[in-house]
C-alpha positions in Angstrom: -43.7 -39.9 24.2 -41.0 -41.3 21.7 -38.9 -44.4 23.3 -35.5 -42.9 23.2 -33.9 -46.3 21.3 -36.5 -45.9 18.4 -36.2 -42.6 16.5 -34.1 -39.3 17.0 -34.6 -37.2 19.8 -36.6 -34.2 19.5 -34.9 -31.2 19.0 -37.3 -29.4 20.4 -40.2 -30.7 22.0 -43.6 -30.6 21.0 -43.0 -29.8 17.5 -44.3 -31.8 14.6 -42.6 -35.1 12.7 -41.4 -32.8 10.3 -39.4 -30.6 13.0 -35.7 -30.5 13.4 -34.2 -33.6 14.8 -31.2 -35.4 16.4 -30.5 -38.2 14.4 -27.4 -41.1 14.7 -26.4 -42.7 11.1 -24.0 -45.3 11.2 -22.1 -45.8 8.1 -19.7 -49.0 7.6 -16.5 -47.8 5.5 -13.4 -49.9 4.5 -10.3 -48.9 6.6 -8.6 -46.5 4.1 -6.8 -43.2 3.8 -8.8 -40.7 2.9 -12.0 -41.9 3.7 -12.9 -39.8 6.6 -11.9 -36.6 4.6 -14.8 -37.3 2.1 -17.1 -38.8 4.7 -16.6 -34.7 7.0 -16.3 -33.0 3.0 -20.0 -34.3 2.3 -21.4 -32.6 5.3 -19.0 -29.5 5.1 -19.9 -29.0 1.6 -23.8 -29.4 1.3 -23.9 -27.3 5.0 -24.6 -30.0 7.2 -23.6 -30.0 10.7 -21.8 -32.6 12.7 -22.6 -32.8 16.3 -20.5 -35.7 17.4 -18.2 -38.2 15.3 -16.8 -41.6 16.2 -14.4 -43.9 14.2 -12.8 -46.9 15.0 -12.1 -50.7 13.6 -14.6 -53.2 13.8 -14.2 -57.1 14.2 -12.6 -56.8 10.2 -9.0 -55.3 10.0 -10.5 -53.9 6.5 -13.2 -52.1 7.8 -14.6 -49.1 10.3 -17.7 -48.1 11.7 -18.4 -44.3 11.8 -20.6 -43.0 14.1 -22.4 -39.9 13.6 -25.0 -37.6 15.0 -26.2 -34.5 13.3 -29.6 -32.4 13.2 -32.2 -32.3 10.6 -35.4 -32.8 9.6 -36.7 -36.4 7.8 -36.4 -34.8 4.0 -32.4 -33.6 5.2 -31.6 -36.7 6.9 -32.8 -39.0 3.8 -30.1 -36.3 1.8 -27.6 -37.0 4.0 -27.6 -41.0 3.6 -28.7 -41.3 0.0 -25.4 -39.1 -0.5 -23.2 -40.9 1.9 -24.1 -44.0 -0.2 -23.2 -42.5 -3.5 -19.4 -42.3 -1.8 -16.5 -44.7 -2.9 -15.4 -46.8 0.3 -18.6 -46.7 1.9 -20.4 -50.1 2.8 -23.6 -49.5 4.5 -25.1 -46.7 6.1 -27.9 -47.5 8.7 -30.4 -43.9 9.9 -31.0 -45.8 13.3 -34.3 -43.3 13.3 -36.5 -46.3 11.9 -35.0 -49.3 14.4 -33.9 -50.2 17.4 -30.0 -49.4 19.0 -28.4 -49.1 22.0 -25.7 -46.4 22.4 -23.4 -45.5 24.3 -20.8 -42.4 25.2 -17.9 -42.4 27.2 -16.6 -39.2 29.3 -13.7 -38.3 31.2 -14.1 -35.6 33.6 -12.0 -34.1 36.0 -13.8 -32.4 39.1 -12.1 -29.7 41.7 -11.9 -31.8 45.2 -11.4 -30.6 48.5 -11.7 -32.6 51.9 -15.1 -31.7 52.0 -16.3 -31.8 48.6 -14.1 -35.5 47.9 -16.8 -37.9 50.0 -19.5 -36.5 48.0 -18.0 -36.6 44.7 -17.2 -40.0 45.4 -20.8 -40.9 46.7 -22.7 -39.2 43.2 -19.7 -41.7 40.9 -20.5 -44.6 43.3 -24.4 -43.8 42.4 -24.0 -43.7 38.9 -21.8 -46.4 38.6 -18.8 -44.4 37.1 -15.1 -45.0 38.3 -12.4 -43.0 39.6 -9.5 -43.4 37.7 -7.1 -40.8 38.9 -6.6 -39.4 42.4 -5.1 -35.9 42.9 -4.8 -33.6 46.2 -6.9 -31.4 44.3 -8.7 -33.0 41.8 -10.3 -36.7 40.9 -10.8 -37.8 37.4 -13.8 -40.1 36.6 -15.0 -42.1 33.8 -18.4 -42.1 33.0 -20.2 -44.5 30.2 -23.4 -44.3 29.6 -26.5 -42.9 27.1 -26.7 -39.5 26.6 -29.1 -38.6 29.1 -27.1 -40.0 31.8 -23.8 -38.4 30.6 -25.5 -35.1 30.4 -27.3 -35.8 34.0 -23.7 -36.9 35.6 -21.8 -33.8 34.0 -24.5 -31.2 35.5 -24.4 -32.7 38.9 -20.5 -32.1 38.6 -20.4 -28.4 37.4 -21.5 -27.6 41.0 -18.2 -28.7 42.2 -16.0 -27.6 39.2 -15.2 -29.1 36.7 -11.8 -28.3 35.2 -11.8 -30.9 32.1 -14.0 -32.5 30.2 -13.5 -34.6 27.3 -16.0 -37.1 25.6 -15.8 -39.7 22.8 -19.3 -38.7 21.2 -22.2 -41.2 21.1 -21.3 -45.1 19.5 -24.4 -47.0 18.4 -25.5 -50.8 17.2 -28.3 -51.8 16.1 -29.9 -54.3 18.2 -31.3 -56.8 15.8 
């Protein structure tokens, strides 16, 4: 069984090494305009897909880390970063498939609440360790941070209540050495 810090997830299971995978690539980019366009150009021009994206500033003014998670197999993936190398503005690209990482997604959800329904909404965030951060006779909005898996579990426990928005930051990643 693969530890879920140390390699891409299985796309789907069982298949060989050489099978499609999930993979998160970091990529360290100075803080310019324009940078962003070529970074979602690369993968929209060689017919890559993009399943989540995350920017944002790091401890430097000067520079951001991009986060991002797409699907292929080892000989795509190795594509991917030797050609997000080759681009101007771009500092270091990590494939967190060979390494350690921790990760981490945040969601905000609101879920349909009723008098009935509120305790036990309440009782599944308190379990998870999520928060409520917005109270409405008909709904309440919680925040959820988490891996993936438990993101994914805490959204499919809500559905059975109703969930009437969803919106999610995609995954953010470190490595851990």
């Amino acid at each position: 069984m693969r530890d879920f810090y140390l390699s891409g997830e299985p796309f789907f299971e069982g298949h060989a090494a050489n099978s499609i995978m999930r993979h998160t690539i970091s990529v360290l980019v100075e803080n310019k305009f324009g940078v962003l366009t070529r970074v979602a150009g690369l993968f929209s021009g060689r017919g890559y897909n993009i399943d989540t994206l995350n920017v944002g500033p790091t401890q430097d003014p000067d520079t951001s880390r991009m986060t991002i998670v797409t699907r292929g197999d080892d000989a795509t993936i190795e594509q991917i970063v030797k050609q997000l190398q080759k681009l101007i503005d771009v500092l270091q690209v990590q494939d967190f498939r060979e390494q350690e990482y921790i990760d981490r997604e945040l969601v905000l959800v609101k879920v349909a609440v009723d008098s009935k329904s509120r305790p036990e909404v309440m009782q599944i965030t308190d379990i998870f360790r999520s928060k409520i951060v917005d109270v409405q006779p008909a709904s309440l909005t919680i925040e959820i941070t988490g891996n993936e898996s438990k993101v994914e579990k805490f959204i499919e426990l809500m559905k059975t209540f109703g969930i009437l928005e969803l919106t999610r930051t995609g995954k953010v990643a470190l490595p851990r050495k």
